[in-house]
GUGU-107237 format. One record per residue (C-alpha): residue number from 1; residue in one letter; x, y, z. Coordinates in nm, 2 decimals. Example, Ala and Ser with C-alpha at 12.3 -4.5 7.8 and 13.67 -1.06 7.14 Angstrom:
1 a 1.23 -0.45 0.78
2 s 1.37 -0.11 0.71
***
This chain:
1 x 0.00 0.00 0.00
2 x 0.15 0.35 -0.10
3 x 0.18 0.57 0.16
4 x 0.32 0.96 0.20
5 x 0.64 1.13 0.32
6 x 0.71 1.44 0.30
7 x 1.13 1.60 0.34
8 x 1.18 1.95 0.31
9 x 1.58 1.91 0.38
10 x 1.84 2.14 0.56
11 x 2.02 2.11 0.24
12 x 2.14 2.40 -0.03
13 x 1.87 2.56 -0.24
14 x 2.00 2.37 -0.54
15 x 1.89 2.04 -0.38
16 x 1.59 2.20 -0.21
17 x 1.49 2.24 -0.60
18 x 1.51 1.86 -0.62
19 x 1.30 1.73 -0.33
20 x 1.04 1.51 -0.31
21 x 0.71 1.68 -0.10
22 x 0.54 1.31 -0.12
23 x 0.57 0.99 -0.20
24 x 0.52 0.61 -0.18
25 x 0.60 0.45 0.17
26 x 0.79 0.10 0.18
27 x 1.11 0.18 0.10
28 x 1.39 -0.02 0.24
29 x 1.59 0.28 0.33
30 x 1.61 0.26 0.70
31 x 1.88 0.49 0.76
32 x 1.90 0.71 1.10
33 x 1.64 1.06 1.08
34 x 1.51 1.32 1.30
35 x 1.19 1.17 1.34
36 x 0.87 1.34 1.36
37 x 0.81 1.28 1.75
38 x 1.13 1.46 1.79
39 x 1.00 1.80 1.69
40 x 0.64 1.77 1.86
41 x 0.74 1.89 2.21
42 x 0.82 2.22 2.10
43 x 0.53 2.31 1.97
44 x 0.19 2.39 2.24
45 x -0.16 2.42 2.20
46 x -0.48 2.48 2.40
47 x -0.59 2.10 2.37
48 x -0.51 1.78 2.39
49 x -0.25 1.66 2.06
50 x -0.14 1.33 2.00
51 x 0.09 1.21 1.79
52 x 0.14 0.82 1.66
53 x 0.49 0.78 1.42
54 x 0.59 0.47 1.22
55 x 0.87 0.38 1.06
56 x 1.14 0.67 0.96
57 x 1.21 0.69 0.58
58 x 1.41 0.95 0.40
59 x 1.28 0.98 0.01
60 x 1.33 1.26 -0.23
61 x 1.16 1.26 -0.56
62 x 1.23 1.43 -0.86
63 x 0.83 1.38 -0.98
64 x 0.76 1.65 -0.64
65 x 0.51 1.78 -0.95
66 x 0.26 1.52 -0.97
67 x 0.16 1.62 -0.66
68 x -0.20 1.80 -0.67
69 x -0.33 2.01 -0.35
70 x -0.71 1.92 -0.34
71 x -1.01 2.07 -0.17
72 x -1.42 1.97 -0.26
73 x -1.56 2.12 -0.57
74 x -1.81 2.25 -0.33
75 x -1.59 2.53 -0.23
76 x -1.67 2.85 -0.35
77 x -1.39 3.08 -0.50
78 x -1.41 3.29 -0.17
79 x -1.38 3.03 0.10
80 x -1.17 3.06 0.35
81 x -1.05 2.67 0.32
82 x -0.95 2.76 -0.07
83 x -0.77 3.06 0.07
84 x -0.57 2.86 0.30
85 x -0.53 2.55 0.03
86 x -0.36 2.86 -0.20
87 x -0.15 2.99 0.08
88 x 0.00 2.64 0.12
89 x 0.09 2.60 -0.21
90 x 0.23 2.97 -0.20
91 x 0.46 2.78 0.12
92 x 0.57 2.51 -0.09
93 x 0.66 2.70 -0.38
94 x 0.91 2.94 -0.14
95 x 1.06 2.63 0.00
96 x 1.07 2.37 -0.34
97 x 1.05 2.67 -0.60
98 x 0.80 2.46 -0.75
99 x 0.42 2.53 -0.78
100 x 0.16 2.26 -0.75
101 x -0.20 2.31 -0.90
102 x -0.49 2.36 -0.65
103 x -0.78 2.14 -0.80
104 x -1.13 2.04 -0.69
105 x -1.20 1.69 -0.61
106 x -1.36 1.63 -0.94
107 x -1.26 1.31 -1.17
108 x -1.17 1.30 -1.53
109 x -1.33 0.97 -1.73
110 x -1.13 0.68 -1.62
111 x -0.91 0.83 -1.34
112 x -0.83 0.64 -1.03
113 x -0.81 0.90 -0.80
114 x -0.56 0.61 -0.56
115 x -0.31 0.64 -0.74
116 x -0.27 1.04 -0.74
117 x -0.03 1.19 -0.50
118 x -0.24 1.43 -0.34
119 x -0.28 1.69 -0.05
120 x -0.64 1.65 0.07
121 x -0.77 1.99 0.24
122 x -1.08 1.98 0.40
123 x -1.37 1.79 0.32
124 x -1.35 1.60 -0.01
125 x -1.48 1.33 -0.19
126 x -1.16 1.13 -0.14
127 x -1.18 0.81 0.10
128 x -0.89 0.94 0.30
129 x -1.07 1.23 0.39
130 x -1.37 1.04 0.54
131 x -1.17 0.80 0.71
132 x -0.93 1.09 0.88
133 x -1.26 1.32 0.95
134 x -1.46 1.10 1.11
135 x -1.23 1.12 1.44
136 x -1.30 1.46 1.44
137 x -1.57 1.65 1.66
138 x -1.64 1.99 1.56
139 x -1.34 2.19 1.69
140 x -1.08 1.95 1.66
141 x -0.86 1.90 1.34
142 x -0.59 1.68 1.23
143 x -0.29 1.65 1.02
144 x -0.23 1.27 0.91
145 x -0.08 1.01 0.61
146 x -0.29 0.81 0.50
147 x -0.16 0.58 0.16
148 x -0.03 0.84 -0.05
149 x -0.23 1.07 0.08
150 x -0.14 1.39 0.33
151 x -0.48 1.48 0.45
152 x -0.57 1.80 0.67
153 x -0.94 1.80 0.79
154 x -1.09 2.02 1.07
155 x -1.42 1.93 1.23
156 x -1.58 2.25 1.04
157 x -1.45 2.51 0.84
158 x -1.28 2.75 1.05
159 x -1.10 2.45 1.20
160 x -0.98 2.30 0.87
161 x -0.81 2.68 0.81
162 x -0.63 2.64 1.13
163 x -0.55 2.28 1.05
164 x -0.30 2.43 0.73
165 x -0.19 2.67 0.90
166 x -0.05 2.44 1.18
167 x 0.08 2.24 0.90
168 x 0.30 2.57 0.75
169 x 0.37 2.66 1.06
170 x 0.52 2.28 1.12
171 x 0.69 2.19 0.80
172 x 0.77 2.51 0.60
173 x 0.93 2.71 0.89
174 x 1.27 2.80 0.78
175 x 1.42 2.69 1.15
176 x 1.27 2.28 1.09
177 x 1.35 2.29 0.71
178 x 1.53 1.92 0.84
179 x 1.19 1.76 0.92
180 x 1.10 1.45 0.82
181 x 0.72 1.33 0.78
182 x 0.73 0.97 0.80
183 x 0.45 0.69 0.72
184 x 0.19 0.63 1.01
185 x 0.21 1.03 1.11
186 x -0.05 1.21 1.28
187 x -0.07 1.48 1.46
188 x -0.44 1.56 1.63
189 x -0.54 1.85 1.81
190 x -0.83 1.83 2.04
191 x -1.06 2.08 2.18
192 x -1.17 2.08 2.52
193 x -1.51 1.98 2.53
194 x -1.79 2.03 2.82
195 x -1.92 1.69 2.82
196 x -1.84 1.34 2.63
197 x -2.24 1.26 2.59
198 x -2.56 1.37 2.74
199 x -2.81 1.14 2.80
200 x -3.16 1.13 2.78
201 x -3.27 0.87 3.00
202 x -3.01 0.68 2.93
203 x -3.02 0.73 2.55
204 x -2.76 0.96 2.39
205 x -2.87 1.29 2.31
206 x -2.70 1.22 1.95
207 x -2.93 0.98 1.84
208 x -3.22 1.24 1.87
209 x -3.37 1.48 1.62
210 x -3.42 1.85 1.75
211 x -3.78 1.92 1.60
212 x -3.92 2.28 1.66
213 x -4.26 2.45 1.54
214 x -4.34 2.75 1.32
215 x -4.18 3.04 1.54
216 x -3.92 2.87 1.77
217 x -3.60 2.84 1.54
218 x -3.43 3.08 1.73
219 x -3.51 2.82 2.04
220 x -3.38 2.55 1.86
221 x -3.08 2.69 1.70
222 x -2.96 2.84 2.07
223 x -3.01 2.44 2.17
224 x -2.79 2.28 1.86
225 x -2.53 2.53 1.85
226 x -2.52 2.48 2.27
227 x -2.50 2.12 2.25
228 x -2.25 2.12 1.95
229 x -2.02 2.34 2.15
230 x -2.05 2.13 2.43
231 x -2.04 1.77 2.29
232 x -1.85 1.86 1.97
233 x -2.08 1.64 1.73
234 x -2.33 1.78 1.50
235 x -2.71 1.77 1.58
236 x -3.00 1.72 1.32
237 x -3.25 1.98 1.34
238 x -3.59 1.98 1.14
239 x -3.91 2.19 1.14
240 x -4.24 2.03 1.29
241 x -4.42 1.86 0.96
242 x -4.79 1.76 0.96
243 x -4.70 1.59 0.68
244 x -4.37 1.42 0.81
245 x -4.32 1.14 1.03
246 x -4.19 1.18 1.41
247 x -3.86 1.06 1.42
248 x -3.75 0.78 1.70
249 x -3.64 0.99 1.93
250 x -3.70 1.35 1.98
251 x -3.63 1.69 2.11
252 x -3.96 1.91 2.12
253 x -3.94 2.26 2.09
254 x -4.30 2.42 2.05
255 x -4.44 2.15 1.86
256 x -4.80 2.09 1.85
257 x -4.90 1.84 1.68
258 x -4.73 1.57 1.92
259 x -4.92 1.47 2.22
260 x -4.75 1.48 2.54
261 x -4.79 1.51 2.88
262 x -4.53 1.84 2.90
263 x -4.77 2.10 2.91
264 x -4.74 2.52 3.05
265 x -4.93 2.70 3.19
266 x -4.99 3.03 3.04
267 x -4.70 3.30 3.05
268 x -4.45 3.01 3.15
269 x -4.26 2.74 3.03
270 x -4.18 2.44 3.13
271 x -3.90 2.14 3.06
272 x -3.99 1.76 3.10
273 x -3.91 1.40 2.99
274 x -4.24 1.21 2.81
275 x -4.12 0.86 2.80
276 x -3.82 0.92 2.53
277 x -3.91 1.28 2.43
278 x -3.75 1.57 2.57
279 x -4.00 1.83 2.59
280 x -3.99 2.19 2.62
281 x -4.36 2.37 2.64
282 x -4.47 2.72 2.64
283 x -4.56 3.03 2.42
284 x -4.35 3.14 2.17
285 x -4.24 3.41 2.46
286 x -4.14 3.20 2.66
287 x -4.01 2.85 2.55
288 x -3.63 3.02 2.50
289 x -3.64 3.09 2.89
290 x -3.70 2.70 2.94
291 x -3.43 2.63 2.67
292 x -3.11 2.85 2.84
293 x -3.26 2.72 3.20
294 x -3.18 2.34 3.09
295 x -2.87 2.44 2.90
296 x -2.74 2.63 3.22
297 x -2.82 2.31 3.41
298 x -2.74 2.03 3.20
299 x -2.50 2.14 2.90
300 x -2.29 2.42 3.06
301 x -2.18 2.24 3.36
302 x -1.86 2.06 3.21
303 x -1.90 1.70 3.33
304 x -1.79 1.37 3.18
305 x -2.14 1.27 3.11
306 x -2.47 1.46 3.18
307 x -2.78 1.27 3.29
308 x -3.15 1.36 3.26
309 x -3.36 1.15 3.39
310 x -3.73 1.08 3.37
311 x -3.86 1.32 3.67
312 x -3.71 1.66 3.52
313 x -3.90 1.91 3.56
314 x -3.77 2.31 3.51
315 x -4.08 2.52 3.52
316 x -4.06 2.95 3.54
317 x -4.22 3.28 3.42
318 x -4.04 3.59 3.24
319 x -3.87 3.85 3.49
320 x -3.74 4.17 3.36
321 x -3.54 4.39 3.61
322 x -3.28 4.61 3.39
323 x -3.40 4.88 3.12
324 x -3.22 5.08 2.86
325 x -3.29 5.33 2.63
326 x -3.21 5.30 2.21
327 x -3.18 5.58 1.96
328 x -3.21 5.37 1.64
329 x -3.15 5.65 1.31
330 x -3.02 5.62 0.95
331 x -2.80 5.95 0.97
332 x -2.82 5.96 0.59
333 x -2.45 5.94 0.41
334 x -2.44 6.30 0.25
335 x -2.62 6.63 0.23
336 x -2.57 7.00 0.10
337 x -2.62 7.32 0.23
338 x -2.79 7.35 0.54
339 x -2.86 6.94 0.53
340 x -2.45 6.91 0.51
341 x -2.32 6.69 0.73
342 x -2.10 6.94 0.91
343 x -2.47 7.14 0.97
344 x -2.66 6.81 1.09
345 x -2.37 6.68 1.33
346 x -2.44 6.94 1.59
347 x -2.82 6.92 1.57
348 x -2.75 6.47 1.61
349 x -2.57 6.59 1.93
350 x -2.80 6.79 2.07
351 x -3.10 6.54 2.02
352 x -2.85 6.30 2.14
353 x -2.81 6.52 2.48
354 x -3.17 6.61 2.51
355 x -3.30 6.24 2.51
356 x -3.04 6.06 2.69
357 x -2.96 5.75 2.54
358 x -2.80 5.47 2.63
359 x -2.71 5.30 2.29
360 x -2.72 5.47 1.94
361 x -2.76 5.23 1.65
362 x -2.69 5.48 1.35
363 x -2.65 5.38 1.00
364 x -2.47 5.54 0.70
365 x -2.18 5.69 0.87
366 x -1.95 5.77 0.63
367 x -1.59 5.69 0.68
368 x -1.54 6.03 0.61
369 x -1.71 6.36 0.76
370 x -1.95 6.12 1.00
371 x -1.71 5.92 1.16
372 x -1.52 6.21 1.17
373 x -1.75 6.44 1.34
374 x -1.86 6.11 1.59
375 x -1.51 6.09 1.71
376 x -1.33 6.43 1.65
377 x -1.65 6.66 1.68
378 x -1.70 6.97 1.53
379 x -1.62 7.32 1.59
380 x -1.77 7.40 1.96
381 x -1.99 7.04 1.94
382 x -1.79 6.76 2.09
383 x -1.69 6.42 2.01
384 x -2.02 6.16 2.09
385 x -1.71 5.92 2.17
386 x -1.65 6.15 2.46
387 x -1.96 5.99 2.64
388 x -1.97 5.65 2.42
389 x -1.77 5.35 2.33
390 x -1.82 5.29 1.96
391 x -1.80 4.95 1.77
392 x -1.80 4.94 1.42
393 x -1.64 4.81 1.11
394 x -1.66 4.98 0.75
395 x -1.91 4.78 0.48
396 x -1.71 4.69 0.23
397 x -1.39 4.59 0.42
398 x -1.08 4.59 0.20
399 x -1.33 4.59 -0.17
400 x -1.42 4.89 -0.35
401 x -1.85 4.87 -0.34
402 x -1.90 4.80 -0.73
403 x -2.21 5.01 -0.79
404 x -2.31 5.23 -0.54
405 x -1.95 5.42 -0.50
406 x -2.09 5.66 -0.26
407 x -2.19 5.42 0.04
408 x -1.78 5.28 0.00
409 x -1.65 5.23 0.37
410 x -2.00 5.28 0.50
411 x -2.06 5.23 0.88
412 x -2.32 5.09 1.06
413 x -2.19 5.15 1.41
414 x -2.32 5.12 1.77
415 x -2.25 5.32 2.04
416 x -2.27 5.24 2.38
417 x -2.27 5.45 2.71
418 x -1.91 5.36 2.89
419 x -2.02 5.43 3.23
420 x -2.30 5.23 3.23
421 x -2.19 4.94 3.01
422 x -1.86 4.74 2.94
423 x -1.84 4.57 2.58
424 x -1.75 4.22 2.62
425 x -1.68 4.13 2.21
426 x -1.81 4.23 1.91
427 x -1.77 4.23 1.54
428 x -1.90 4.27 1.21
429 x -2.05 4.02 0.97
430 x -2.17 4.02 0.60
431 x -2.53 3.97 0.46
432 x -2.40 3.69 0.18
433 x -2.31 3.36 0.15
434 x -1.97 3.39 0.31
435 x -2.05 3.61 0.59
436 x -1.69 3.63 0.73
437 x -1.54 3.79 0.46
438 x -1.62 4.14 0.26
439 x -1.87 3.98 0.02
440 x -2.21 4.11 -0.20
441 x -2.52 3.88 -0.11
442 x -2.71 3.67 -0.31
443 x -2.90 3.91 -0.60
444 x -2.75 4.26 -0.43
445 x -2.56 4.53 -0.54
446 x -2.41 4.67 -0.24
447 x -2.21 4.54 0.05
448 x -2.48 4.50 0.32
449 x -2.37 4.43 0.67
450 x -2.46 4.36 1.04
451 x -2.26 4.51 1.34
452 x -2.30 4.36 1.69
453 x -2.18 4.43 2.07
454 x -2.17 4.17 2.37
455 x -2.28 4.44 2.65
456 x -2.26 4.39 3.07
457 x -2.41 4.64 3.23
458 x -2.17 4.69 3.44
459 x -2.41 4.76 3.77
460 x -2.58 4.45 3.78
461 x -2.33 4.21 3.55
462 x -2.63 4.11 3.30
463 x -2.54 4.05 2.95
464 x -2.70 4.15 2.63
465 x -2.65 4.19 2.21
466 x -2.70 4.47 2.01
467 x -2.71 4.45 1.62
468 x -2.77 4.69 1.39
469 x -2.78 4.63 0.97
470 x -2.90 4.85 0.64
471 x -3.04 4.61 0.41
472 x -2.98 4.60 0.06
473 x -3.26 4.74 -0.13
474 x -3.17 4.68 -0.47
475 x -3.19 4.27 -0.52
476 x -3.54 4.09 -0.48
477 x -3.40 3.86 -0.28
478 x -3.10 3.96 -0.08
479 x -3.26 4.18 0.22
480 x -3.48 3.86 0.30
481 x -3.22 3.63 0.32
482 x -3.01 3.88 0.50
483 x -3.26 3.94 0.77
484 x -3.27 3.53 0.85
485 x -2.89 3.56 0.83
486 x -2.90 3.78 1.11
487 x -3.18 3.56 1.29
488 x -2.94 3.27 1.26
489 x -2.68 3.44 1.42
490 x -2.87 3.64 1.69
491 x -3.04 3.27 1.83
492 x -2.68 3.12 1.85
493 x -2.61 3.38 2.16
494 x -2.87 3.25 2.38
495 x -2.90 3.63 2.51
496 x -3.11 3.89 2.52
497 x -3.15 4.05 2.16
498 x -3.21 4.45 2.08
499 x -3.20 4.41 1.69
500 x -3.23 4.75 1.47
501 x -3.19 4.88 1.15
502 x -3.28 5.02 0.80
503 x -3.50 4.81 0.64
504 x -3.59 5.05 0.34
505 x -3.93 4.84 0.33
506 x -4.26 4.82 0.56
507 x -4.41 4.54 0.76
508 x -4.51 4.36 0.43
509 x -4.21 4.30 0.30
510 x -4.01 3.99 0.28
511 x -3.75 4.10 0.52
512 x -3.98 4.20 0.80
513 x -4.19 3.88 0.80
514 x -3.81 3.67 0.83
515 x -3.73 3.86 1.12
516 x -4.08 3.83 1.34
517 x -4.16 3.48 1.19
518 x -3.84 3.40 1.40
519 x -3.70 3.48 1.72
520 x -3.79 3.85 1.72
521 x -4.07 4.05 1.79
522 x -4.16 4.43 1.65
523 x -4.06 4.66 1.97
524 x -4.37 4.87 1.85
525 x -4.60 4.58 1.88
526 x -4.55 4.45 2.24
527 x -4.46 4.88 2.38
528 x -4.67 4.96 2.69
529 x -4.66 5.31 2.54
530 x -4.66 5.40 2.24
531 x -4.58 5.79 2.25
532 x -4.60 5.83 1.85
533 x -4.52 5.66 1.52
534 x -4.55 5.64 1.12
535 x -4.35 5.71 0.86
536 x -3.94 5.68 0.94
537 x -3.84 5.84 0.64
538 x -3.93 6.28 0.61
539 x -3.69 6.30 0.32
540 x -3.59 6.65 0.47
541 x -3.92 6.74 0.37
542 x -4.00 6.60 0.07
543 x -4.10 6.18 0.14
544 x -4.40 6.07 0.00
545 x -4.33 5.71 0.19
546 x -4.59 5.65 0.42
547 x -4.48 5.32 0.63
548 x -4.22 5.31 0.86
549 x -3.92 5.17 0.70
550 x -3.70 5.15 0.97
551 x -3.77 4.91 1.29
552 x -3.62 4.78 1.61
553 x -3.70 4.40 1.74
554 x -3.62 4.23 2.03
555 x -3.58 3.86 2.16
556 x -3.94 3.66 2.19
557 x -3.93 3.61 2.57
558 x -3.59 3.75 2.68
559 x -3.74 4.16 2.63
560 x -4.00 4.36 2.71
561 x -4.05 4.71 2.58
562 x -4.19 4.99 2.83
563 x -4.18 5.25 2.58
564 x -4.20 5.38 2.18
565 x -4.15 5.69 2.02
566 x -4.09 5.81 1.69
567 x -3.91 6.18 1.73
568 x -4.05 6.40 1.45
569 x -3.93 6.72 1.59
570 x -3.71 6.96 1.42
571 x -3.40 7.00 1.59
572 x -3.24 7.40 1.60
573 x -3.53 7.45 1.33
574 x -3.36 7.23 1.09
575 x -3.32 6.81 0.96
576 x -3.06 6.54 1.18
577 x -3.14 6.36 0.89
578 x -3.39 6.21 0.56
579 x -3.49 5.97 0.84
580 x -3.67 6.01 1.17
581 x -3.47 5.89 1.45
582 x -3.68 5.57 1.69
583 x -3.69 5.64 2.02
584 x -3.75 5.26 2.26
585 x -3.75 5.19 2.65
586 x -3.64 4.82 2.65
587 x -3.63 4.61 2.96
588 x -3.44 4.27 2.97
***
């Protein structure tokens, strides 16, 4: 059987040009090498790593360029993983002066992909990449020969990026250039996981199917991505089917349709076994309450193995004891004459000091004159980053925005009071398929994107999210999917949720209904008060849009609004903005 070894030798350049990256294992050349085990001490991580070594074989090749790098063919041109897979070959190539081709797993007519030479990156259709990923959980990775194979899986995709970069930072460092990768070599890194299994009953919690109803994905989500993290293996997931069958054993989230003998009472939730269901009952308000209780009890802990049993019972009610007040306001990019930025700053500060507070979600801050008056001032009006943290990263990150040149660099900041709040972590994601890097979504032609802040309020220690978006307007598709986007990622924090932003559509359009068939709820639809409201947009005068196009949500269960208020008032007799500014009393 053909296996791998890899030599990148402490030799001259001239024979550096001349050896072999990989090649068949067997050889009869047993003569005395650093071997891999050797080198492995030096180098820590934050988990477990194990490493098992075989026999030590020296091998250079002059055929080093039959050797193929491989990732799936499902990887899009803007993956992370193909990134990585083209900064290893970039690695090689300073080291061998030779440059392999970086190919998806695809197969010509007739091609037997076991005989290829081939450096397998992440998940492919290869059967060396199955067998080394299924050892895996989700945040581990691995680095191993198999045949004539050098395969380098993570348990997802951020994982499979570190995996080659622990591989560079391994083999192609100028001070280990003597390294030898033998046959039988693998190197494993291990997270450090909560628990090895739950079970339910007695019966693993992996062989159960999450099953939620219309309106409690955000429930469900917070439960997969919270058992995931802790257990490391994935969980399947499926919306409640009238038409489907029940699977063997499942997780009920808000399903009706299933009798059981979990039942709420109204306002409250409650958490219980039915013979081999795991039930959690209650209103749509109130089921994610039931969902963080029995994930603070059961999943967060860190034991070997967690055990629910047949008499659990978590019962409780919604209790609200913090409030906040959130300015939500599209600033509007640009302006001229008395509706100049430099004009409109100083009137944004003073409705800014006159109502108080405590977060500011503001879109359209330019990287230029807004974010310069926000953290400079202006003449005799201050700097707003005198009284407020601000988080924030610019739309289109390192790309030039290919249609609408004026919105280039773009915020969508928040702003935070920092004597009444401490900003635990944050960042900035896009509204596309490949969220984590500076992308257009779907049918869009602008760079759309969602900022977010981890908040404690500092008084009490309670924790909560902001985010704040502009959606794209332009696609018939791309603000819907954006809004879910943000859903998706909102449910996975298991917190409270203040969501706002510029919609540039009513409650009848596509992006609206994602966002409150989810986990969110219109703040204007659940206020105790509701001071005033309309229209969002004035148009400095001029708007003939009627609906409000701007809107701020919060989590189904986890908020409560006291007060709304749309401010409509003309500020030193002039505009802040095009757009009204929304005025909300949350409580969480």
């Amino acid at each position: 059987m053909k296996s791998i070894l890899l030599k990148i030798g402490a030799v001259v350049m001239a024979a550096m040009l001349s050896a072999g990256l990989l090649a068949a294992c067997g050889s009869d050349n047993d003569q005395a090498a650093q071997t891999t085990a050797d080198y492995m001490h030096d180098f820590q991580t934050s988990g477990d790593v194990s490493v098992s070594t075989g026999k030590t074989h020296t091998f250079l090749s002059a055929n080093v360029t039959d050797t193929v790098i491989i990732t799936g063919s499902h990887v899009k041109n803007d993956s992370p993983v193909l990134t990585a897979a083209k900064n290893l070959r970039t690695y090689i190539n300073s080291f061998t002066d030779i440059t392999l081709e970086t190919n998806g797993d695809f197969l010509l007519e007739g091609q037997d992909p076991s005989a290829a030479t081939e450096i397998l990156i992440g998940e492919t259709s290869r059967e060396e990449s199955a067998l080394v990923a299924k050892t895996l959980r989700i945040n581990d990775y691995a680095i191993q020969v198999v045949n004539n194979k050098l395969v380098v899986p993570g348990g997802c995709e951020e994982k499979t990026v570190e995996a080659v970069n622990k591989l560079i930072e391994l083999y192609f460092s100028a001070k280990r250039a003597d390294l030898v990768l033998e046959c039988g070599y693998r190197y494993q890194y291990r997270h450090d996981y909560n628990l090895s299994d739950l079970t339910l009953n007695g019966k693993s919690v992996l062989d159960y199917t999450i099953v939620y109803g219309s309106g409690y994905e955000g429930a469900a989500t917070y439960l997969q991505v919270a058992l995931e993290e802790a257990i490391g293996y994935p969980m399947t997931v499926s919306k409640a089917s009238s038409s489907g069958e029940a699977a063997a054993k499942e997780i009920l989230i808000g399903v009706s349709d299933r009798a059981t003998s979990v039942t709420a009472d109204a306002g409250a939730y409650k958490v219980g076994m039915d013979g081999d269901k795991l039930v959690f009952a209650g209103d749509a308000n109130t089921v994610i309450l039931g969902v963080r209780a029995f994930v603070d009890r059961y999943v967060a802990g860190g034991s070997d193995v967690s055990r629910v049993e047949s008499s659990l019972s978590l019962t409780g009610t919604p209790s609200y004891d913090s409030s906040l007040k959130l300015l939500d306001l599209n600033v509007t990019l640009s302006g001229y004459g008395e509706n100049a930025v430099v004009n409109r700053y100083p009137r944004l500060y003073q409705l800014i000091r006159q109502q108080a507070p405590d977060l500011l979600c503001l879109q359209e801050v330019s990287c230029t004159s807004w974010l310069t008056c926000i953290n400079e001032g202006i003449g005799d009006t201050p700097a707003l980053t005198e009284t407020y943290g601000f988080v924030g990263t610019g739309r289109n990150g390192e790309a030039p925005d290919r249609y609408e040149a004026f919105l280039e660099g773009a915020f969508n900041p928040i702003l935070y009071n920092k004597t009444k709040y401490k900003l635990v972590d944050s960042g900035t994601f896009w509204l596309s398929e490949t969220p984590d890097t500076a992308s257009i979504g779907w049918d869009g032609r602008t760079f759309s994107i969602c900022t977010w802040a981890r908040l404690c309020e500092i008084s009490s220690g309670k924790e909560f999210v902001v985010m704040n978006t502009q959606l794209d307007t332009f696609g018939r598709s791309a603000a819907g999917y954006g809004a879910s986007l943000i859903c998706d990622r909102a449910a996975q924090f298991g917190l409270p949720v203040i969501f706002a932003g510029d919609f540039g559509t009513g409650s009848s359009g596509k992006p609206y209904k994602n966002v409150v068939a989810d986990s969110f709820v219109d703040a204007l639809s659940i206020a105790d008060s509701v001071i005033s409201s309309g229209a969002t947009q004035n148009g400095y005068g001029s708007s003939n849009v009627t609906a409000a196009t701007a809107h701020v949500f919060v989590s189904r269960g986890l908020c409560a609004v006291g007060s709304y208020q749309l401010l409509t008032d003309l500020v030193d007799g002039g505009y802040v903005s095009s757009h009204w500014a929304i005025l909300t009393e949350i409580k969480y």
